[in-house]
PDB file of N, CA, C and O in Angstrom, chain B, residues numbered from 101:
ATOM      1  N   UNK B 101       0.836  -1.192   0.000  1.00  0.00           N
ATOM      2  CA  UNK B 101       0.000   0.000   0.000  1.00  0.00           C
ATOM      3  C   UNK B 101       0.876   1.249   0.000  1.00  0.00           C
ATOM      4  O   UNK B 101       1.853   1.428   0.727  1.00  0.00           O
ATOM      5  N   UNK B 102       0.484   1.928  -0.741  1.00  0.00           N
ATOM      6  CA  UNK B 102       1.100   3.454  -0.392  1.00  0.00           C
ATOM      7  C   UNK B 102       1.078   4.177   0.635  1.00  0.00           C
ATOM      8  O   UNK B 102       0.442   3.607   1.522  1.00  0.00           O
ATOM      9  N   UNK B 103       1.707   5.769   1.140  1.00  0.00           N
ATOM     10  CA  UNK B 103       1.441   6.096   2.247  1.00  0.00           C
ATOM     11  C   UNK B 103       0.117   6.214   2.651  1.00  0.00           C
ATOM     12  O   UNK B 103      -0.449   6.012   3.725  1.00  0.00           O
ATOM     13  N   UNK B 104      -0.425   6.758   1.047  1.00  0.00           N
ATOM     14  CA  UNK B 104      -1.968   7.723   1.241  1.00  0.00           C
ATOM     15  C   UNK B 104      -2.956   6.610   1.093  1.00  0.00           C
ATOM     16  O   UNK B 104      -4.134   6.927   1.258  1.00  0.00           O
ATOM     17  N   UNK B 105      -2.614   5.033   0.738  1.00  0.00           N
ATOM     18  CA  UNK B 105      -3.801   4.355   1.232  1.00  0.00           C
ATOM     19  C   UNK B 105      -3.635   3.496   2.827  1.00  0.00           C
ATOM     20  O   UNK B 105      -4.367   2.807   3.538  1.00  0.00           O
ATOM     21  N   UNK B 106      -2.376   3.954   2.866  1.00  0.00           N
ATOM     22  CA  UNK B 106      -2.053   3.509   4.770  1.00  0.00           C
ATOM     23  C   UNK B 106      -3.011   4.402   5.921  1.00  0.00           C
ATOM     24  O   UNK B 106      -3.529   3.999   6.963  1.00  0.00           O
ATOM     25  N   UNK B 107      -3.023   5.714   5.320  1.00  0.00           N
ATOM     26  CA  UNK B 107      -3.866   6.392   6.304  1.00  0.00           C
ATOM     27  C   UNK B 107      -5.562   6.670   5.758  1.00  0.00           C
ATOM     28  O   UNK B 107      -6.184   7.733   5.736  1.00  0.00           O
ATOM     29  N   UNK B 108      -5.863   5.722   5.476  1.00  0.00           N
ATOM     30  CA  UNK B 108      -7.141   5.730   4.777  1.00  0.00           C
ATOM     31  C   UNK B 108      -7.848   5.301   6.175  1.00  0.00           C
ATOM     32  O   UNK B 108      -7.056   4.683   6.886  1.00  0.00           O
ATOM     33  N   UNK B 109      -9.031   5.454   6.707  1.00  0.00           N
ATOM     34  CA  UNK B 109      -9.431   4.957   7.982  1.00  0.00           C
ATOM     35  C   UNK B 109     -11.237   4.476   7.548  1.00  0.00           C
ATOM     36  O   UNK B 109     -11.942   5.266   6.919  1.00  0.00           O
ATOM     37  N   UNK B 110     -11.720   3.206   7.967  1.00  0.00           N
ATOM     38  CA  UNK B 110     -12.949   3.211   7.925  1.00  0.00           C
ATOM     39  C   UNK B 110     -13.654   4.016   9.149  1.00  0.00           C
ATOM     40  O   UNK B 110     -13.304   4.206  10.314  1.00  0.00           O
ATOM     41  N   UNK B 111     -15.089   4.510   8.204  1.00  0.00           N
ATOM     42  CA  UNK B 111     -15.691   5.314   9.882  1.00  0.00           C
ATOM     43  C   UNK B 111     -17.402   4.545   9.511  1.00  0.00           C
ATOM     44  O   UNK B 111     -17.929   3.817   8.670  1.00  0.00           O
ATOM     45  N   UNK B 112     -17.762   5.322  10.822  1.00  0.00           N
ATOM     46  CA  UNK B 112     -19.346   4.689  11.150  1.00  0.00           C
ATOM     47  C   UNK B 112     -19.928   6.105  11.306  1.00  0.00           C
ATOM     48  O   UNK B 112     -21.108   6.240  10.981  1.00  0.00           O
ATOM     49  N   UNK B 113     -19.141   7.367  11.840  1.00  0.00           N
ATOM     50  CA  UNK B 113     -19.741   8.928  11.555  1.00  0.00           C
ATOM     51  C   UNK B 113     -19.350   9.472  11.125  1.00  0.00           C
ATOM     52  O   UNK B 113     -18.139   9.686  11.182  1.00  0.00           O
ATOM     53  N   UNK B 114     -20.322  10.147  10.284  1.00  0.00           N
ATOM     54  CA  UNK B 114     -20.035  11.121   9.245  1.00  0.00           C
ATOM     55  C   UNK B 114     -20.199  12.554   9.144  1.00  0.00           C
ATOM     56  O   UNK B 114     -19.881  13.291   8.211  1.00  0.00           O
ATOM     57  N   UNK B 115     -20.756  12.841  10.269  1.00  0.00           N
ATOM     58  CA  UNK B 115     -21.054  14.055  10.482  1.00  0.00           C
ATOM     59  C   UNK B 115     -20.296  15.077   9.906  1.00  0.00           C
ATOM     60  O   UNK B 115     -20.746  15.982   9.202  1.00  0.00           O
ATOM     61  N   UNK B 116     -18.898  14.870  10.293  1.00  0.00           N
ATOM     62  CA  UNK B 116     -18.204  16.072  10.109  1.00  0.00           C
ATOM     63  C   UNK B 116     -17.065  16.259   8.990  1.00  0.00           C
ATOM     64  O   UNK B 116     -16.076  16.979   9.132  1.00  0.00           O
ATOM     65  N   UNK B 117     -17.423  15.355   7.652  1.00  0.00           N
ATOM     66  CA  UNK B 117     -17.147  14.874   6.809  1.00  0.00           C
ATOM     67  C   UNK B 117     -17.520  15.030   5.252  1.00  0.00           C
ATOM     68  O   UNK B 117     -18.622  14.612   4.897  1.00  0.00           O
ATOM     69  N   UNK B 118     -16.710  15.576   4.363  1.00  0.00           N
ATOM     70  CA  UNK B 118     -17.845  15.885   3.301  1.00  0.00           C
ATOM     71  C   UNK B 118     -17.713  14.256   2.479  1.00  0.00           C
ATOM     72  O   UNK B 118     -16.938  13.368   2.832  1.00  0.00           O
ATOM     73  N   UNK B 119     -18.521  14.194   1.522  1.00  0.00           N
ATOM     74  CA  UNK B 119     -19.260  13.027   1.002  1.00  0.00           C
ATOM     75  C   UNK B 119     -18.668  13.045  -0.413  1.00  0.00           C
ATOM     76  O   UNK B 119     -18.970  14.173  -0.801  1.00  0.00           O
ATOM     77  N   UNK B 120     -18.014  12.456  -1.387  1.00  0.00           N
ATOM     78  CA  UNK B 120     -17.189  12.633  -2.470  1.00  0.00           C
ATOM     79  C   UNK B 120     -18.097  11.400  -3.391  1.00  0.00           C
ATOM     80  O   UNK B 120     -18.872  11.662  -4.311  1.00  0.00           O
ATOM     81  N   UNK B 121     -17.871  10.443  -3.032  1.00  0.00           N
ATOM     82  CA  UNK B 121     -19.209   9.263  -4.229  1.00  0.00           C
ATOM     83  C   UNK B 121     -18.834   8.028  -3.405  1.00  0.00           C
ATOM     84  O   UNK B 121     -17.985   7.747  -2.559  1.00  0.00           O
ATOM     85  N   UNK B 122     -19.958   7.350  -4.099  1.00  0.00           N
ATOM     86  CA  UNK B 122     -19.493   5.938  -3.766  1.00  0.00           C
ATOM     87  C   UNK B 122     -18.911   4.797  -4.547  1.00  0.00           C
ATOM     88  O   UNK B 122     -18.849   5.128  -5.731  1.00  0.00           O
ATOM     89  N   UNK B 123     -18.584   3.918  -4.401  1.00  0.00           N
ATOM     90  CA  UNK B 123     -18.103   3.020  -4.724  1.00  0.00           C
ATOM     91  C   UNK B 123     -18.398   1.386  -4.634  1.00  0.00           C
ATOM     92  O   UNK B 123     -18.899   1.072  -3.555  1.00  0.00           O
ATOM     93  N   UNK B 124     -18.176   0.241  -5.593  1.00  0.00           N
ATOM     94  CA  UNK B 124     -18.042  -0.911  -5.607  1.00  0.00           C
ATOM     95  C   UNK B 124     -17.020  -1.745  -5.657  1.00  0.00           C
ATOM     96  O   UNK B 124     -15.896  -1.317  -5.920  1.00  0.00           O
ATOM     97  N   UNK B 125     -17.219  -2.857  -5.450  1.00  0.00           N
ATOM     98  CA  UNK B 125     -15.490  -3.679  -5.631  1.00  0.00           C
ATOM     99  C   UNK B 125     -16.522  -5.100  -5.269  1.00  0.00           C
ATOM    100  O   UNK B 125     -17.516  -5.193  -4.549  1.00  0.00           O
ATOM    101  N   UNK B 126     -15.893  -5.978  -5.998  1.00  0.00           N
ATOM    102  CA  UNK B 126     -15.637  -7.017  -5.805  1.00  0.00           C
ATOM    103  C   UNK B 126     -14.399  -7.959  -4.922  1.00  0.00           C
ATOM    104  O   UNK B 126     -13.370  -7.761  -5.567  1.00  0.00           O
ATOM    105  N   UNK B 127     -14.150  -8.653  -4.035  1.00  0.00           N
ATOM    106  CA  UNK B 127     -12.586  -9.611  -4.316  1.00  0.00           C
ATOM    107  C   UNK B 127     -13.266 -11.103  -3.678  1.00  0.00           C
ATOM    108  O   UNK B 127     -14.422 -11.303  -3.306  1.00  0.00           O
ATOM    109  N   UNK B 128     -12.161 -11.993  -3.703  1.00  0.00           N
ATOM    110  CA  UNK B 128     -12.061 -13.275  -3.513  1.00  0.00           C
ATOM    111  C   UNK B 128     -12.322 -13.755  -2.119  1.00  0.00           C
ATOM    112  O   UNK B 128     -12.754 -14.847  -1.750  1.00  0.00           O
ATOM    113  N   UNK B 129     -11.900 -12.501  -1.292  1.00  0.00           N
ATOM    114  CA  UNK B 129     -11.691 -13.005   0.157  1.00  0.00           C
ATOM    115  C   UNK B 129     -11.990 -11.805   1.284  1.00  0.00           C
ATOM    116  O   UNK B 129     -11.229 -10.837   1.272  1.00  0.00           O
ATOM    117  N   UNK B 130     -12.707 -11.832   1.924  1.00  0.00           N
ATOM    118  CA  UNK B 130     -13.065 -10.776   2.965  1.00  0.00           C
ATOM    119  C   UNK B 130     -12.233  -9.754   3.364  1.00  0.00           C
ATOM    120  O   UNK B 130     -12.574  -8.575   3.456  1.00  0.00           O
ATOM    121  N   UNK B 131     -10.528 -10.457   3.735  1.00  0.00           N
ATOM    122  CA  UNK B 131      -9.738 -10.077   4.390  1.00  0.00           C
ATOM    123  C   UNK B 131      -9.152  -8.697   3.345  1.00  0.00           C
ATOM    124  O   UNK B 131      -8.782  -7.666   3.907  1.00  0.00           O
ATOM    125  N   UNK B 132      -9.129  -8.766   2.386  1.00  0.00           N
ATOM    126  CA  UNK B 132      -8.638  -8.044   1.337  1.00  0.00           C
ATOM    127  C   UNK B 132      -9.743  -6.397   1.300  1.00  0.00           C
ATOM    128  O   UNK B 132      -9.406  -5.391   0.677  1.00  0.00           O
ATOM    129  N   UNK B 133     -10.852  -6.504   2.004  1.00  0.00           N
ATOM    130  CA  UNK B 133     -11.807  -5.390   1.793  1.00  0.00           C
ATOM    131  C   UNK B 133     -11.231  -4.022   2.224  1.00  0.00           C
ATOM    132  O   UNK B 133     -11.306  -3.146   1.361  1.00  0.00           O
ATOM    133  N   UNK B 134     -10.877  -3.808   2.964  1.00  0.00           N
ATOM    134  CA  UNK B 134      -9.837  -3.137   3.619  1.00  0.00           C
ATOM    135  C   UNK B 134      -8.842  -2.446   2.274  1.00  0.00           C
ATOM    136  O   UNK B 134      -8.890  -1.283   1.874  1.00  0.00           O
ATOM    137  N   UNK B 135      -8.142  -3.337   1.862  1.00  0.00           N
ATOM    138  CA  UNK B 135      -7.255  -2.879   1.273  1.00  0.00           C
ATOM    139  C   UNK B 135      -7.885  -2.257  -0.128  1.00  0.00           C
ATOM    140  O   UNK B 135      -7.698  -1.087  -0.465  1.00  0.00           O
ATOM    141  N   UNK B 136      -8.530  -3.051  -0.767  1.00  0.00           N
ATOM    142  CA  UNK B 136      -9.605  -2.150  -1.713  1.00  0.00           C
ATOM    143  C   UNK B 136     -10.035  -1.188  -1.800  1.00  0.00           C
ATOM    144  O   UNK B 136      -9.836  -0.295  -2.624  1.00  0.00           O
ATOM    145  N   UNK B 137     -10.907  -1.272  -0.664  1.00  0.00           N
ATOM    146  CA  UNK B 137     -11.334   0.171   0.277  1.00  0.00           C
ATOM    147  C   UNK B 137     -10.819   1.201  -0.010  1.00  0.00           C
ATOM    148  O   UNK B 137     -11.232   2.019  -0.833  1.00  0.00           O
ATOM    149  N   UNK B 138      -9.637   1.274   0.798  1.00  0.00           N
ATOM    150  CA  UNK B 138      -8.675   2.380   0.892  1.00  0.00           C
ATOM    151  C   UNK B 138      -7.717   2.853  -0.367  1.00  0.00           C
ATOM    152  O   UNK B 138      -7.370   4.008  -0.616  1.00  0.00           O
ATOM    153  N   UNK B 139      -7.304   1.361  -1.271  1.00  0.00           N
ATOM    154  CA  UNK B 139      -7.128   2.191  -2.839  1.00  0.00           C
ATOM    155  C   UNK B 139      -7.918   3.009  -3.656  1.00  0.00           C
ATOM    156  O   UNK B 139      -7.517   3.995  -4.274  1.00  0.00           O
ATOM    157  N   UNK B 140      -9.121   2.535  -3.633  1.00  0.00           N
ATOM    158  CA  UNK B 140     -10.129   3.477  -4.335  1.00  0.00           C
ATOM    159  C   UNK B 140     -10.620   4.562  -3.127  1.00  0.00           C
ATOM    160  O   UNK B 140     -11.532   5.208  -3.642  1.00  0.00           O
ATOM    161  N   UNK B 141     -10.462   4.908  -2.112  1.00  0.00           N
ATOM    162  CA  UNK B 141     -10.470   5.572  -1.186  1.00  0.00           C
ATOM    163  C   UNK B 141      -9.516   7.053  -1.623  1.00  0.00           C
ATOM    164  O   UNK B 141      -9.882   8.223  -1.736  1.00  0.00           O
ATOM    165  N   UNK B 142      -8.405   6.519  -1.769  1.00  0.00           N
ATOM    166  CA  UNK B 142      -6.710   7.122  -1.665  1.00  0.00           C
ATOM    167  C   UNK B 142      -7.489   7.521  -3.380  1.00  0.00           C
ATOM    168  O   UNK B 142      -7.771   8.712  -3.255  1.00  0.00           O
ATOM    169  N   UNK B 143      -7.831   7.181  -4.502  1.00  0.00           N
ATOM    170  CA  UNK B 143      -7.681   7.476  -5.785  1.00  0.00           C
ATOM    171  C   UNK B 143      -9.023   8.721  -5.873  1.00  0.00           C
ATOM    172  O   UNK B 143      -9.043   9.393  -6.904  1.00  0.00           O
ATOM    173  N   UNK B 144      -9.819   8.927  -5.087  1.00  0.00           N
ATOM    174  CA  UNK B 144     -10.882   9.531  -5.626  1.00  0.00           C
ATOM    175  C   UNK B 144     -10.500  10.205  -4.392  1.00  0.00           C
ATOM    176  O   UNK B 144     -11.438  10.196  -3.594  1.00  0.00           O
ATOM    177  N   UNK B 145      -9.505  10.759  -3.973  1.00  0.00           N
ATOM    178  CA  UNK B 145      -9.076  11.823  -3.261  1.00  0.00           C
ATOM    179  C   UNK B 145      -9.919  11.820  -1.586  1.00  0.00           C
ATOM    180  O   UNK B 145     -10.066  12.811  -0.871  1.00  0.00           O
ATOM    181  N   UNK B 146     -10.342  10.502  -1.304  1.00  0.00           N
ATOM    182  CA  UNK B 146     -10.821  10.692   0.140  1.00  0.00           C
ATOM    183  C   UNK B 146      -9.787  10.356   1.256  1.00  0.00           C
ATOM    184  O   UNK B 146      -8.707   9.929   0.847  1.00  0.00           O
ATOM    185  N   UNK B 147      -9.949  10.479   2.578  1.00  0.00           N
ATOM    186  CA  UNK B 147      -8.882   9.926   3.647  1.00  0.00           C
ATOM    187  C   UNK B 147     -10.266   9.370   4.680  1.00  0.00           C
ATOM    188  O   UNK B 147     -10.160   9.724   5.854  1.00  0.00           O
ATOM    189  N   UNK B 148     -11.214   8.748   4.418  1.00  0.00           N
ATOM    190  CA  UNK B 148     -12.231   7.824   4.954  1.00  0.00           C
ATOM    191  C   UNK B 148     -13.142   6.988   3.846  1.00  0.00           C
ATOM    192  O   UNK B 148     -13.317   7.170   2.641  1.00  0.00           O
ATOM    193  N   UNK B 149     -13.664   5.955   4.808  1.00  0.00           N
ATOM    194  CA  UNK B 149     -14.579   4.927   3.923  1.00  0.00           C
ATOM    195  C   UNK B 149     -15.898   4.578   5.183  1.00  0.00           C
ATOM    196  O   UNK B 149     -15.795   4.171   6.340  1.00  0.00           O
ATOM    197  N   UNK B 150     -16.818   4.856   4.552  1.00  0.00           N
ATOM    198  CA  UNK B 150     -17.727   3.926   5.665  1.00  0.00           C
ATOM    199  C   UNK B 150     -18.608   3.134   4.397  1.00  0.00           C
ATOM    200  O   UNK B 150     -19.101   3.675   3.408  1.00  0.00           O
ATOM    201  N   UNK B 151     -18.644   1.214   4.886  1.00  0.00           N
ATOM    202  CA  UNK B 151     -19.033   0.559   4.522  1.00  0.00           C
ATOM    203  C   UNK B 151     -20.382   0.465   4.522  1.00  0.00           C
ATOM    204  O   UNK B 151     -20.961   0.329   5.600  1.00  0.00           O
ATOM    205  N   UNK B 152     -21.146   0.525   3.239  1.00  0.00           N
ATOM    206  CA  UNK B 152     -22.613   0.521   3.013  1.00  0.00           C
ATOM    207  C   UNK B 152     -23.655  -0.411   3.309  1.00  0.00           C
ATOM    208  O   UNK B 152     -24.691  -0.488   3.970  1.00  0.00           O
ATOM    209  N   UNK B 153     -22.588  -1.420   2.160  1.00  0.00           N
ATOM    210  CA  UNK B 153     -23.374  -3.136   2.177  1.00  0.00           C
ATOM    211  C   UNK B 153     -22.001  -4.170   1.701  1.00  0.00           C
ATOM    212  O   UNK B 153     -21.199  -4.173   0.767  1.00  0.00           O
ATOM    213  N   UNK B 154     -22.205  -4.851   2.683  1.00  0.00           N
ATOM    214  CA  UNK B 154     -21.261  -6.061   2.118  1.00  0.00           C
ATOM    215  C   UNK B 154     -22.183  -7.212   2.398  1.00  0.00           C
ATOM    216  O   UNK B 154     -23.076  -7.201   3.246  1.00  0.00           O
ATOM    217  N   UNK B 155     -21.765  -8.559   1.313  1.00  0.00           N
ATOM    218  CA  UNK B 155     -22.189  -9.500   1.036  1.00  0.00           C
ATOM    219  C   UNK B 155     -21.828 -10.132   0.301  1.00  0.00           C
ATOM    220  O   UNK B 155     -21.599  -9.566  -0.768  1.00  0.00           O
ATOM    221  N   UNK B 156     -21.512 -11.818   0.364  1.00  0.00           N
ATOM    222  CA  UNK B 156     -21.118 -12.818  -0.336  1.00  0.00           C
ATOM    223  C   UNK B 156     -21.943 -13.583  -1.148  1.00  0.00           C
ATOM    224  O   UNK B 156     -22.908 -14.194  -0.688  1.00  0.00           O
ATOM    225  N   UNK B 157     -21.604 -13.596  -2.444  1.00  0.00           N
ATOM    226  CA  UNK B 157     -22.290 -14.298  -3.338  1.00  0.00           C
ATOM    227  C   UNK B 157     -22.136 -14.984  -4.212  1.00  0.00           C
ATOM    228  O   UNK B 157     -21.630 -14.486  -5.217  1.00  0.00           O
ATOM    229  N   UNK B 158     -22.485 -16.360  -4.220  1.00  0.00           N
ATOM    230  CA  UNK B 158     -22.020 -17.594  -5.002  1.00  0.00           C
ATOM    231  C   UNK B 158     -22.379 -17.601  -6.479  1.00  0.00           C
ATOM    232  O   UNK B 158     -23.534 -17.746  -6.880  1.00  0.00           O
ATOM    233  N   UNK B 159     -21.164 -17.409  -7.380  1.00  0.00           N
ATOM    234  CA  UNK B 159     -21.789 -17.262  -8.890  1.00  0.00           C
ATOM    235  C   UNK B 159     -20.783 -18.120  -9.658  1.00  0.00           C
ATOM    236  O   UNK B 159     -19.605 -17.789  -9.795  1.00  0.00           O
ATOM    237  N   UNK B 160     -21.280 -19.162 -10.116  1.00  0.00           N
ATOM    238  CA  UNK B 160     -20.312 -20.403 -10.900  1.00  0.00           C
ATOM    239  C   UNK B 160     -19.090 -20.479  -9.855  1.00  0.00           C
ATOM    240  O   UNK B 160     -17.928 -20.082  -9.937  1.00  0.00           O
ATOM    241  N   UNK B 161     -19.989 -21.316  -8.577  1.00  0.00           N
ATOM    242  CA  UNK B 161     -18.988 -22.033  -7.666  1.00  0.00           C
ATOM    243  C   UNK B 161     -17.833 -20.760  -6.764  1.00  0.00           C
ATOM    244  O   UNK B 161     -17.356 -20.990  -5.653  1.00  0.00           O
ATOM    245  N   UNK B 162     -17.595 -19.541  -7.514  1.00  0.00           N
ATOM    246  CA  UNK B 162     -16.823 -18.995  -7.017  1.00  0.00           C
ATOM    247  C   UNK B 162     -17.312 -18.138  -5.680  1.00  0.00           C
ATOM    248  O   UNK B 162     -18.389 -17.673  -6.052  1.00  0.00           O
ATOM    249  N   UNK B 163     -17.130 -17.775  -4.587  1.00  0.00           N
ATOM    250  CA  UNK B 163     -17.023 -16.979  -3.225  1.00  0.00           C
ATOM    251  C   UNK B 163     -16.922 -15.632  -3.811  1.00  0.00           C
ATOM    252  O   UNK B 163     -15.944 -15.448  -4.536  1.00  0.00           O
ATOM    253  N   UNK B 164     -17.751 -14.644  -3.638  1.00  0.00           N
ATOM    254  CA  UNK B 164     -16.834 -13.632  -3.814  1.00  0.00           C
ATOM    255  C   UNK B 164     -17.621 -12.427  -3.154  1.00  0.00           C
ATOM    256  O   UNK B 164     -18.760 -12.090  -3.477  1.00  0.00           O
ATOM    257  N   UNK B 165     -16.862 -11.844  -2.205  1.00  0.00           N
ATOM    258  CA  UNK B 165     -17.506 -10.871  -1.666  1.00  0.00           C
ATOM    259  C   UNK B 165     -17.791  -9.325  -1.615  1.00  0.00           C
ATOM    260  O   UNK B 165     -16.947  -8.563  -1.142  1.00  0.00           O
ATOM    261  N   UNK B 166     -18.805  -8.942  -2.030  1.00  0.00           N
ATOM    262  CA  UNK B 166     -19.503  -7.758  -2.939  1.00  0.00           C
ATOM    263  C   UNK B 166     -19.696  -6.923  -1.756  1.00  0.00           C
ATOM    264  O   UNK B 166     -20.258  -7.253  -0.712  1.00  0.00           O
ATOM    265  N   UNK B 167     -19.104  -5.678  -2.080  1.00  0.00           N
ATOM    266  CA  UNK B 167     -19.062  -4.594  -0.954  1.00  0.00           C
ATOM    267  C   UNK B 167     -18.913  -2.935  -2.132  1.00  0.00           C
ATOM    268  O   UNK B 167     -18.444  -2.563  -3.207  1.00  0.00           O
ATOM    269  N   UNK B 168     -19.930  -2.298  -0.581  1.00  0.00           N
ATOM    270  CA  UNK B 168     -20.454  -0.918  -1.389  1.00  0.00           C
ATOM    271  C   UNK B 168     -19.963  -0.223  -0.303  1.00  0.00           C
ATOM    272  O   UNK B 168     -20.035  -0.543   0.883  1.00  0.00           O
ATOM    273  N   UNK B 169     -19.256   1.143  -0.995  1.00  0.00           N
ATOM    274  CA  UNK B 169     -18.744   1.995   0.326  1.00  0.00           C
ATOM    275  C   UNK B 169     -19.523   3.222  -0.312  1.00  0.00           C
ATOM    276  O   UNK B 169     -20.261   3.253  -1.297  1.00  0.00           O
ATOM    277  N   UNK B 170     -19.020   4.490   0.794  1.00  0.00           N
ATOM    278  CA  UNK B 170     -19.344   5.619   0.397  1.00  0.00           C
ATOM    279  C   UNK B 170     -17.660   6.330   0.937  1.00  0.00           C
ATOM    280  O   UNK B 170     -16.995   5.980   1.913  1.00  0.00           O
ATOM    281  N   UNK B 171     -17.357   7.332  -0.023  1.00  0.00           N
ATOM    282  CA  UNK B 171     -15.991   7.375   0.544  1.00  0.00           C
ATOM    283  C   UNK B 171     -15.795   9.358   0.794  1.00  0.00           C
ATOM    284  O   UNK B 171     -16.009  10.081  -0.179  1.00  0.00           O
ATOM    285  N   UNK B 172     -15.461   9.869   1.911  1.00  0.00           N
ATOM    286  CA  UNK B 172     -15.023  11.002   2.118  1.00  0.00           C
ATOM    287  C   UNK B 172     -14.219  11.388   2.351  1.00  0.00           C
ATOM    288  O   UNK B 172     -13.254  10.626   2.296  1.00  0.00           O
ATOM    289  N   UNK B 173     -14.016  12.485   2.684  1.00  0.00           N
ATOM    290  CA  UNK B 173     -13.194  13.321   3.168  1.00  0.00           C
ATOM    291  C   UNK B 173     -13.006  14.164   4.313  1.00  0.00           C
ATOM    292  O   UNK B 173     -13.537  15.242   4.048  1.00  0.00           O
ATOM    293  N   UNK B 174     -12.565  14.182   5.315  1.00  0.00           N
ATOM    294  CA  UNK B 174     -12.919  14.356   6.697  1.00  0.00           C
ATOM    295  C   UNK B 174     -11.650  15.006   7.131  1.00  0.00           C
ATOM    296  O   UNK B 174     -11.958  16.023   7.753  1.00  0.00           O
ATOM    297  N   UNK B 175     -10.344  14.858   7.072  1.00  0.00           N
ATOM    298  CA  UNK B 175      -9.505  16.176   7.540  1.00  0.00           C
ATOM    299  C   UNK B 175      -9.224  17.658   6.882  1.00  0.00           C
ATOM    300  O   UNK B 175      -8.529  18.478   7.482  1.00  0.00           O
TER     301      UNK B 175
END
């Protein structure tokens, strides 16, 4: 990860935060959401993520877990 997706932080308030868009991603494995997150986080110029909807869904045998953020900007 780069510096600027190292300090990427998930939040749960938003209050004091402006709102930039949201986002989708797909990956293979839960553990990886995080890191997704915060690349497309870091690229559309935010330094937060709060997670919308996540969910796993089986399509030709494969796992794959489908997650919606909304991503801001807060410092």
């Amino acid at each position: 990860m780069t510096p600027e997706q190292q300090n990427i932080t998930r939040i749960s308030e938003t209050d004091d935060c402006k709102f930039i868009k949201t986002a989708y991603f797909e990956v293979s494995h839960p553990s990886k959401k995080h890191y997704y997150a915060a690349k497309m986080t870091a690229n559309a110029g935010g330094d937060a993520y709060k997670t919308l909807t996540s969910a796993k869904d089986m399509a030709v045998g494969v796992k794959m877990a489908t997650t919606n953020i909304a991503i801001y900007k807060c410092k």
